[in-house]
PLY file of the C-alpha trace (Angstrom):
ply
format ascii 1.0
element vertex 59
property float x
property float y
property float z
element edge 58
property int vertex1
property int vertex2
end_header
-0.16 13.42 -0.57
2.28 14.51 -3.05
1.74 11.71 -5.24
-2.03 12.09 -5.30
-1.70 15.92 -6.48
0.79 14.51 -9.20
-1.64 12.24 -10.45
-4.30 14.80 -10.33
-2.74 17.71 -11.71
-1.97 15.40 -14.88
-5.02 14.08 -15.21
-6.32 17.78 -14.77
-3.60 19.10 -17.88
-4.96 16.05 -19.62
-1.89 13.96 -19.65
-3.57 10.63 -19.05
-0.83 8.46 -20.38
1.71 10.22 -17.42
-1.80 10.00 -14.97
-1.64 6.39 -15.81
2.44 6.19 -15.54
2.27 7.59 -12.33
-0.46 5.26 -10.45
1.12 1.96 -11.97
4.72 3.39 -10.50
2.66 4.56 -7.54
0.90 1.15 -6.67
4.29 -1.26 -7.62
6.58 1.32 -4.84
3.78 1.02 -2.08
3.18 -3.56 -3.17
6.57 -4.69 -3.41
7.69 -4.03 0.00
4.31 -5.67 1.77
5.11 -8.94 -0.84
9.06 -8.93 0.06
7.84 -8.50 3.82
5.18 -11.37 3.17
8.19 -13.85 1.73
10.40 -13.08 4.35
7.78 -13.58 7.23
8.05 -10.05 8.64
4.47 -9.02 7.38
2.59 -7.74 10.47
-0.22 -9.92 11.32
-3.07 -9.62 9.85
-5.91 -12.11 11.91
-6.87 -9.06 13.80
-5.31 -11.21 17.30
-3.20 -7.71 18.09
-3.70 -7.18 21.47
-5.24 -10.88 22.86
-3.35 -11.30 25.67
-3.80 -15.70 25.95
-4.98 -18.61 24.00
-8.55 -17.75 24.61
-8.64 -14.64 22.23
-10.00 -12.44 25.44
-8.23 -9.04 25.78
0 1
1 2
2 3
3 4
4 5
5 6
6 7
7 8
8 9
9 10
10 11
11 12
12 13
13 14
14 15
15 16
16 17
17 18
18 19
19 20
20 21
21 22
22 23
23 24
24 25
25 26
26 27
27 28
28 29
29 30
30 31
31 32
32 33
33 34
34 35
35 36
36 37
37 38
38 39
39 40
40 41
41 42
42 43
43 44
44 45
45 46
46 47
47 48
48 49
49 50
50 51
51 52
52 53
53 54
54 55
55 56
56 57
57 58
């Protein structure tokens, strides 16, 4: 949430070049631990089979 008003409040002083800063930082911080997580094969899974208690995919 903090990050958000960041971004808004300098897009709202019209610092668009910080704005723009921000999100790239913003976006790379929140990526690169799903892609480490991904190449270590810790990523949760994401088939939607959460839940499926056998082989038949019935809950």
């Amino acid at each position: 949430m903090w990050l958000a008003g960041a971004v808004g409040l300098s897009c709202g002083f019209g610092l668009w070049q910080i704005a723009g800063l921000g999100t790239f930082l913003i976006l790379v911080v929140v990526g690169l631990p799903h892609s480490i997580e991904v190449k270590l094969g810790i990523a949760a899974d994401k088939n939607g089979d959460e839940g499926k208690d056998d082989a038949t995919g019935r809950c």
